[in-house]
C-alpha positions in Angstrom: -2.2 17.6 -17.5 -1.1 14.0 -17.9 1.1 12.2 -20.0 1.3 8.5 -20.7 4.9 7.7 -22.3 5.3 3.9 -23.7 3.4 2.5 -20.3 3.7 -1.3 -20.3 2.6 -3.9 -17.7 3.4 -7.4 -17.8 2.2 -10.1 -14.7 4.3 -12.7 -15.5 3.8 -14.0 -18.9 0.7 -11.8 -19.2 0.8 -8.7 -20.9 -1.5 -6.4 -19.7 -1.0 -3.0 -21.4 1.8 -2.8 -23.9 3.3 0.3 -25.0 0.6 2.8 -24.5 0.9 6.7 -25.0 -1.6 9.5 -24.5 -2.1 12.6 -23.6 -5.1 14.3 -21.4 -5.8 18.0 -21.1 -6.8 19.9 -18.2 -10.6 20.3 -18.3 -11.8 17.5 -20.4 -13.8 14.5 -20.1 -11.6 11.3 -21.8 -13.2 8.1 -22.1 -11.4 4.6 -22.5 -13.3 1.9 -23.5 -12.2 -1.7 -24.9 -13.7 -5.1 -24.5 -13.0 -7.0 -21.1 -9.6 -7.6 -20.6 -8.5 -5.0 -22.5 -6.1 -3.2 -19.9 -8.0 -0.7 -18.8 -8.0 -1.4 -15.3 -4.4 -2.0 -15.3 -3.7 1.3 -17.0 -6.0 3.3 -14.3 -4.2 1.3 -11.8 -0.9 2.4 -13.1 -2.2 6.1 -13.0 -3.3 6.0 -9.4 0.0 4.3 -8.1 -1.1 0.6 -7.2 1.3 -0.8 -10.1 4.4 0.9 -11.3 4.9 0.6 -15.1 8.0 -1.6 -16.8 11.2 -0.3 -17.2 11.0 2.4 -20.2 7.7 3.8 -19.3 6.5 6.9 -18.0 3.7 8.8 -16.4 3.9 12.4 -15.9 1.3 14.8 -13.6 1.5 18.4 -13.9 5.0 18.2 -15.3 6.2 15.9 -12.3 7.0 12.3 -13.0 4.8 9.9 -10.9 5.1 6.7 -11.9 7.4 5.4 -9.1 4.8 7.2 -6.6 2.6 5.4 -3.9 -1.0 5.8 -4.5 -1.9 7.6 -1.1 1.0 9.8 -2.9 -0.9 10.3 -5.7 -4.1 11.3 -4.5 -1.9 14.3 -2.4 -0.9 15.5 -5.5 -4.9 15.3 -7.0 -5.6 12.0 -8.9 -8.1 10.4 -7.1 -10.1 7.3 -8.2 -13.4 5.4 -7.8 -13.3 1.1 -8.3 -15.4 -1.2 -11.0 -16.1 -3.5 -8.0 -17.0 -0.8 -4.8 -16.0 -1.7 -1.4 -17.3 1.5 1.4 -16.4 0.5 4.7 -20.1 -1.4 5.0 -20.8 -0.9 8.5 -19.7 2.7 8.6 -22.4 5.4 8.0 -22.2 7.1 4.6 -20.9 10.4 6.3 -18.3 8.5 8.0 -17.1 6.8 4.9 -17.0 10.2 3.2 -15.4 12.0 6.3 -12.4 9.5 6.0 -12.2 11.0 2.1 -12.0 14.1 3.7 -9.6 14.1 6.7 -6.6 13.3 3.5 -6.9 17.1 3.3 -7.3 18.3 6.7 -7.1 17.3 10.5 -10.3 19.0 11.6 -13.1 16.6 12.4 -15.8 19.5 12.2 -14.1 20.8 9.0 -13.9 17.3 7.1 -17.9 16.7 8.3 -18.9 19.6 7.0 -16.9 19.5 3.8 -18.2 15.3 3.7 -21.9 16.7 4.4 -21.4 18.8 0.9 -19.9 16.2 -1.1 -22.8 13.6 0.4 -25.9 16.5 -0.6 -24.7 17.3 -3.9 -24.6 13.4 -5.1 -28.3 13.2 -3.7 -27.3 11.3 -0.9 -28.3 13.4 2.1 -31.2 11.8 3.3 -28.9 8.6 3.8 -25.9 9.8 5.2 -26.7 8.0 8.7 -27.1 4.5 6.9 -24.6 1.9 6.6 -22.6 1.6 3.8 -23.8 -2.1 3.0 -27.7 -1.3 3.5 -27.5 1.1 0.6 -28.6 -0.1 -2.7 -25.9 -0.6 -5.9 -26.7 3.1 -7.6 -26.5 4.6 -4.2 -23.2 2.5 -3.5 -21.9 4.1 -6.6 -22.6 7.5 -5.6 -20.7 7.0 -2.6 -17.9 5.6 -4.7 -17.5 9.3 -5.8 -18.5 11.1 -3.0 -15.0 9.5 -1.2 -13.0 9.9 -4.4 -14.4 13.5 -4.6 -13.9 14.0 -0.8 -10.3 13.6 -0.9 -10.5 16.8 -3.5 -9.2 16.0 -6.5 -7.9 17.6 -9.9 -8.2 14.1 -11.8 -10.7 12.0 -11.1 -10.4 8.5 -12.6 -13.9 6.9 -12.8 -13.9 3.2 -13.2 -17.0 1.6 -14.8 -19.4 3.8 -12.5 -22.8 3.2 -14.6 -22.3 -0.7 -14.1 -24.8 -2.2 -13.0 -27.3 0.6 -13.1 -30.8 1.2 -15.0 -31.5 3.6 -17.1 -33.3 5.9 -14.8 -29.8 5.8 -12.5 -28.0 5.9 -15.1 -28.8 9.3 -16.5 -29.0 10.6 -13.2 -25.2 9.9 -13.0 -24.4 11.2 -16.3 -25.6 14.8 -14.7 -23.6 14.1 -11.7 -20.6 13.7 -13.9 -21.5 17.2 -15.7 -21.8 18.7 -12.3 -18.7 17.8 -11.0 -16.8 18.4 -14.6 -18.3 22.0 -14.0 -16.7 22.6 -11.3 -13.5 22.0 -12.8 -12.0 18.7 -12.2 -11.0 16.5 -15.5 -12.3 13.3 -15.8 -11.0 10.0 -17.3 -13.8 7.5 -17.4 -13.3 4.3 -18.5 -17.5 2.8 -19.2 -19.1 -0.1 -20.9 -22.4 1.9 -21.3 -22.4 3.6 -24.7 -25.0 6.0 -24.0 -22.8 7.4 -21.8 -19.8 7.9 -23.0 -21.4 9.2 -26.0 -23.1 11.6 -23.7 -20.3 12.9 -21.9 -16.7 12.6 -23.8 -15.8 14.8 -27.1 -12.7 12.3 -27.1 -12.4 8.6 -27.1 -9.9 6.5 -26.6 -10.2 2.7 -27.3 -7.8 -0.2 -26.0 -7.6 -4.0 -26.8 -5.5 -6.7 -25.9 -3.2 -3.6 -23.8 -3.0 -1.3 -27.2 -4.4 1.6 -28.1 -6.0 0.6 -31.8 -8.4 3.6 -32.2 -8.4 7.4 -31.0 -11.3 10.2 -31.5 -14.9 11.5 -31.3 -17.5 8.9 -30.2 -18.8 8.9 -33.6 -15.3 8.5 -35.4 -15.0 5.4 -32.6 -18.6 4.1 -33.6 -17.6 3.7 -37.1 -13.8 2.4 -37.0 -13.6 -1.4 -38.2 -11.2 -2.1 -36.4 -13.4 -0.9 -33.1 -16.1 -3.1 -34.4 -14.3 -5.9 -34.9 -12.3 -5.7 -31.5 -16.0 -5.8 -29.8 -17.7 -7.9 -32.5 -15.1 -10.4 -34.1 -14.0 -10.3 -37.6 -17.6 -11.6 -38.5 -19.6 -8.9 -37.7 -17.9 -7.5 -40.6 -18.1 -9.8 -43.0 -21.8 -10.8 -42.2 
């Protein structure tokens, strides 16, 4: 479903990502974790259309090259993506930030609304749906995150760090919101922080530092790398 070929970014002297290639299949749940700084944003950013690779690298959708694409042009072709740091339109209701997902796939107020008021029920947000956006409390913030992303009816959805911030409670609730959605067949690439749940919801693990990939597999293989461990840890950890 989506192919990463040799994707670099530089900003400036900064390299961001360097030379990075995977591969995702249709139906799975692919995680990408790293320690801060790592590139991850940068490579979601990359697959949404807000930066265009260096020369050299690709990114391919569905057999169609995208990585010269617009990001409004990505999300017509079905990657759509949620933000580490969310930003709704605050003092919008929570229907009418979801409706404005919605109306990217149709002109109909009355059909967007009622495909919004869906969306907005099955993340457990119905009862709030005539609040403001900034009245609404970080977990519920994040729901709505993916209520717009999901609006805008995606094949890919690209999650970005959407347990941050959350307790436990919250968070476990999301992790079955994740399942839910996966169920109803969209693939998910989530990059997370909280272990718990990516060991909870990927089979497959992907694991970046300083913008390369240096480890690849289960969540337990992952656990257990050294080089994983000292990427997070330092070379102390190891040694201690």
């Amino acid at each position: 479903m989506l192919h990463l070929n040799h994707v670099s970014k530089t900003f400036g002297g900064v390299r961001a990502v360097h030379d990075v290639s995977l591969s995702m299949r249709q139906g799975e749940i692919l995680s990408l974790i790293g320690p801060n700084g790592a590139g991850k944003t940068t490579l979601f950013n990359m697959i949404a259309g807000y930066f265009n690779p260096d020369s050299g690298g690709q990114i391919i959708f569905n057999k169609e090259r995208t990585d010269k694409l617009k990001p409004y042009e990505m999300c017509n072709l079905g990657i759509s993506r949620t933000f580490q740091v969310v930003k709704p339109f605050g003092h919008l209701t929570v229907l009418e930030n979801v409706i404005i997902g919605a109306l990217n796939r149709t002109i109909s107020i009355p059909e967007a609304t009622q495909n919004a008021q869906e969306i907005i029920e099955s993340l457990g947000l119905d009862a709030k749906q005539q609040l403001l956006a900034h009245t609404l409390s970080i977990g519920d913030r994040k729901r709505l995150e993916i209520a717009r992303a999901l609006a805008t009816k995606p094949n890919l959805l690209l999650l970005d760090e959407p347990m941050g911030g959350l307790n436990p409670h919250e968070t476990e609730d999301l992790i079955n919101i994740v399942h839910a959605i996966h169920a109803q067949g969209i693939t998910i690439f989530l990059i997370e922080h909280v272990m718990v749940a990516v060991m909870k919801l990927s089979k497959r693990v992907i694991v970046l530092n300083d913008g390369e990939i240096i480890c690849e597999g289960s969540p337990e293989e992952v656990a257990k790398n050294r080089d994983v461990i000292v990427a997070y840890f330092g070379e102390e950890y190891i040694s201690a």
